[in-house]
N, C-alpha and C positions, 0 to 999 in steps of 0.2 A: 399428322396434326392438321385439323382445319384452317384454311388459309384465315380468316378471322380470330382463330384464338394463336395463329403463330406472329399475327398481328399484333395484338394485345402484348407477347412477351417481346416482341420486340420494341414496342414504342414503353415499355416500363422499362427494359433495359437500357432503352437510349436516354430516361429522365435520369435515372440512375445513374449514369456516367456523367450525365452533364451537371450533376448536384455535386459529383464529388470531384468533378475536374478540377476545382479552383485550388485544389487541395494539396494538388501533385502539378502544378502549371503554373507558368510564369505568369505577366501580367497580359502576355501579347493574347496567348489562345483564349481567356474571357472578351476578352473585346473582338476578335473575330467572330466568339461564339453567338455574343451581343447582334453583328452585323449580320450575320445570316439568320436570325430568327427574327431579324427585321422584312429583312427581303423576304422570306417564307410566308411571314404574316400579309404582305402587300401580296405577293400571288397567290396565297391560297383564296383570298378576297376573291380577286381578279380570275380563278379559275372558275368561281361560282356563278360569274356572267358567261364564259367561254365552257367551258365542258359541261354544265347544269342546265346553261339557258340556250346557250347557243348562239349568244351575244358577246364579238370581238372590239373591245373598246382600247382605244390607243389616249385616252386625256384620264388615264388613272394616278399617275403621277400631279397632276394637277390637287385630285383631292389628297394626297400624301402631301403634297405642298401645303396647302390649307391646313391641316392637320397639325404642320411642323409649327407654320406661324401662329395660329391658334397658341398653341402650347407655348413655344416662345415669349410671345408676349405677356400670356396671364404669369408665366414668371420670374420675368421683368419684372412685374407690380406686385406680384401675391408670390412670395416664396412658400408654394403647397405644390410638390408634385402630382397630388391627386389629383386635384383642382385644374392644373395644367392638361392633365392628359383626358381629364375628362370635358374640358374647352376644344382639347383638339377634337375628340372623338363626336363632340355634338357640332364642330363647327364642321368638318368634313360628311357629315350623315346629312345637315342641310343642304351645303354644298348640293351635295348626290339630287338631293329629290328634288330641288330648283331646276337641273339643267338635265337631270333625270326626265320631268314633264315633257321637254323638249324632246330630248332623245330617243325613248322609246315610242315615240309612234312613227319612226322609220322604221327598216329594217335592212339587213344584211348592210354593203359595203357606204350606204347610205349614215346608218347607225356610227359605223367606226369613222368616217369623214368627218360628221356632226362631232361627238365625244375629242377629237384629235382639234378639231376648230377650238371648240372650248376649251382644254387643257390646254391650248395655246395661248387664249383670252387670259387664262390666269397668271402663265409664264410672264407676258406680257406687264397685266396689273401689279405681279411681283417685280419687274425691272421698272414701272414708273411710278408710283406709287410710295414715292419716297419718304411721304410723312409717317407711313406705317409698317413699308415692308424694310425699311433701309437703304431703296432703290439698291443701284450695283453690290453694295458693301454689305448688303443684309442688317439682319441682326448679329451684335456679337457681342458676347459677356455673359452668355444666357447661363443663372447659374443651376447646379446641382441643385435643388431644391430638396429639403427631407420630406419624406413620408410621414402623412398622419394626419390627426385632428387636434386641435390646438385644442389645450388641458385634457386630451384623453391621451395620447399618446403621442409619439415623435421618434420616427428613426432615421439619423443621418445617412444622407446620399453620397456625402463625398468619396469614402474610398469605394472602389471600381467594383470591390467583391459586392458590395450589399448590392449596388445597382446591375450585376448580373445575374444577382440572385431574385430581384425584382423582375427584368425583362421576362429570366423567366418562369415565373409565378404568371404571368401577364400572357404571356405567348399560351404557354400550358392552359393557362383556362380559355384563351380563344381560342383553340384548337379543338378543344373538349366541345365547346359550344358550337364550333361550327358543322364538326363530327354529328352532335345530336341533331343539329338541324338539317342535316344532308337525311337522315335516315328518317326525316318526318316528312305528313302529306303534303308538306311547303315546296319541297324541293323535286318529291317525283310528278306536282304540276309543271313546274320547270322543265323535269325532262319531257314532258309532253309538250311543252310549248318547243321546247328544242326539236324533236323529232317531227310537226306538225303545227304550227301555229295554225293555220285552217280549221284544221278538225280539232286543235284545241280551245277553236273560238264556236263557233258550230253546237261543242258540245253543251255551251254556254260556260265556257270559263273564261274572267276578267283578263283576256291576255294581257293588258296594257298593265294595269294595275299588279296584277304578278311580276311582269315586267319592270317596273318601276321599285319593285319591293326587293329582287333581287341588285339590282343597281343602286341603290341606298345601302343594303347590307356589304356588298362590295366598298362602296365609297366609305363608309365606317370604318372597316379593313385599314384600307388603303390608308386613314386617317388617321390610325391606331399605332401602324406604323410609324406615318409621320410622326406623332407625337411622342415615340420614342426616343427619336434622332436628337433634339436641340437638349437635353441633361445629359446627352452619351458627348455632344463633340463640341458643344459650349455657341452653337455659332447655327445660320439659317443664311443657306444664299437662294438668290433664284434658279440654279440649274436644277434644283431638285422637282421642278416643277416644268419643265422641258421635256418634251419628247422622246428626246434619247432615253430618257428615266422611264417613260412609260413603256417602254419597248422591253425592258429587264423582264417584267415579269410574264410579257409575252414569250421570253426565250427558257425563263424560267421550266415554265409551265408547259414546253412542247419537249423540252429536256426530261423533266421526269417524267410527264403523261397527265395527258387532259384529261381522263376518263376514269381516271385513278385519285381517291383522295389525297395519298399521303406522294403523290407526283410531284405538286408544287414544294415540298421540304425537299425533298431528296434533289430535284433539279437545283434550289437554292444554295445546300450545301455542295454541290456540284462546280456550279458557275461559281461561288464565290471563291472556292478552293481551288478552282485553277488558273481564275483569275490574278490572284494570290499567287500561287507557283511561277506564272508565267510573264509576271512583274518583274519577278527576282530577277530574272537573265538576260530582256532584252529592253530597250527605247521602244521599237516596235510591237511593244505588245497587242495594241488591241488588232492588229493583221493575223498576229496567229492566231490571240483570243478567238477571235472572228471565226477564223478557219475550222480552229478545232469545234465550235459549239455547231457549225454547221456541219461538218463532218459526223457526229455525236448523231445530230436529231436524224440524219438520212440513214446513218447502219440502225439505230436502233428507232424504227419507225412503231410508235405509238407510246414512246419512251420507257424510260428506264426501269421504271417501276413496272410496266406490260411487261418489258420483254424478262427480267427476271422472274414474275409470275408463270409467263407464257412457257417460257424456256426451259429456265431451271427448274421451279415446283413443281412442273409440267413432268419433266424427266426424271424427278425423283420421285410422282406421283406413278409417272408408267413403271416403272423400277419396284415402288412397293407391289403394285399389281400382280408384274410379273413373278416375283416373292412370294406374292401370297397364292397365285395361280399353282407356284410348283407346290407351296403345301397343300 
């Protein structure tokens, strides 16, 4: 079976399970499934700077902060979860192209210095910035807002199934859309600016401008996710906007494979499930967390997603051959 159509039935099988998980599961495994297709959406963003453009940025948690407050606030005032989530997604895609200008005209460790500065600035603005962001306390009481348009329709948020079934209606079609725009001429200039900026400026292509485009589309992401967070946990602090946080989706994404689309899911299901595991048993989790994801990325080098391509498909690719050789 072609690795893209064995593609296809696996990512229909995996919708398929997670439609009807809610069905046969307690209340814990939605809201896990909830939290990692949050994290998946913030690195898949973030692998579209890092494996597409070739641009490593450490302040992505920043516009996932913006995103979170965004949303929070407009449903403080306006109880419309659309409305919210589409506040976050425009307020973190400005976010992007404001401090985007700045950014993209460095390059290499220059580029991730600048982004890691700014995503600090914001961390920052979130701890002093008391009249808006809640300073230390955040925001909290943020509610479940329902779904709709007032007099055409209205479906309740509150119980947990609708809004898992929401994230992922939500997640699925950015997926789908960032899928189609990986395989348009958007993204194989990317790969050209990755492999060359030189000779991709040379040939006359806007590297800046491409540059800037993929770093808005990122910060959208990354935004999209925030804006999931404050109707899933009722609440907005500022570590979400902290450095540590923007490091997730760098370990994410070297975990399942940078090179690889469907990397940054499978790392995120990955990290979040043994982070999860390895809660249960000790105080010291995040040493062995640590340990083990460093451990992870050094045996399977180019991650997870490669090395079962590489490996497995690999060996059961030589396998039919030699099958088909003896017939």
């Amino acid at each position: 079976m072609p690795g893209d159509r064995l593609g296809r039935v696996l990512l229909g099988a995996l919708i398929l399970f997670l439609v009807v998980l809610p069905i046969f599961s307690g209340r814990y495994l939605p809201y896990m499934v909830i939290q990692i297709l949050i994290l998946a959406l913030f690195a898949m963003g973030f692998n579209l700077l890092l494996g597409y453009t070739g641009l490593l940025s450490f302040g992505q948690a920043g516009f996932f902060a913006i995103g979170a407050y965004a949303c929070a606030k407009v449903l403080l005032v306006i109880p419309s979860l659309l409305l919210g989530i589409a506040a976050g997604v425009l307020a973190g895609a400005l976010g992007a192209a404001f401090l985007g200008v700045l950014c993209v005209r460095h390059t290499r460790i220059y580029f991730s210095m600048l982004t890691l500065s700014f995503g600090m600035m914001i961390y920052s603005l979130a701890w002093k910035w008391r009249e808006v962001t809640g300073g230390d306390d955040g925001l909290v009481g943020i509610p479940r807002a329902p779904l709709g348009i007032p007099a055409f329709f209205e479906i309740s948020m509150e119980p947990m199934i609708h809004y898992y079934y929401l994230v992922l209606a939500v997640s699925v079609g950015a997926i789908l859309l960032l899928r189609r725009m990986v395989r348009s001429p958007f993204v194989l200039v990317l790969k050209g600016i990755r492999d060359s900026e030189n000779r991709a400026g040379f040939s006359g292509i806007p590297v800046r401008r491409y540059k800037l485009a993929a770093f808005v589309v990122a910060g959208a992401y990354a935004a999209l996710a925030g804006s999931l967070v404050p109707p899933l946990e009722n609440t907005v602090t500022p570590p979400l906007a902290h450095w540590t946080h923007s490091a997730e989706p760098v370990l994410v994404t070297l975990l399942g494979g940078i090179y690889s689309f469907s990397g940054p899911m499978v790392g995120a299901a990955c990290f979040y499930l043994l982070k999860d595991l390895i809660v249960r048993f000790t105080h010291y989790w995040l040493i062995c967390f640590g340990s083990i994801i460093v451990l992870l990325v050094l045996l399977f080098r180019g991650g997870l997603v490669v090395f079962f391509q590489e490996k497995v498909l690999g060996l059961l690719g030589s396998k039919d051959q030699r099958e088909g050789g003896r017939g």
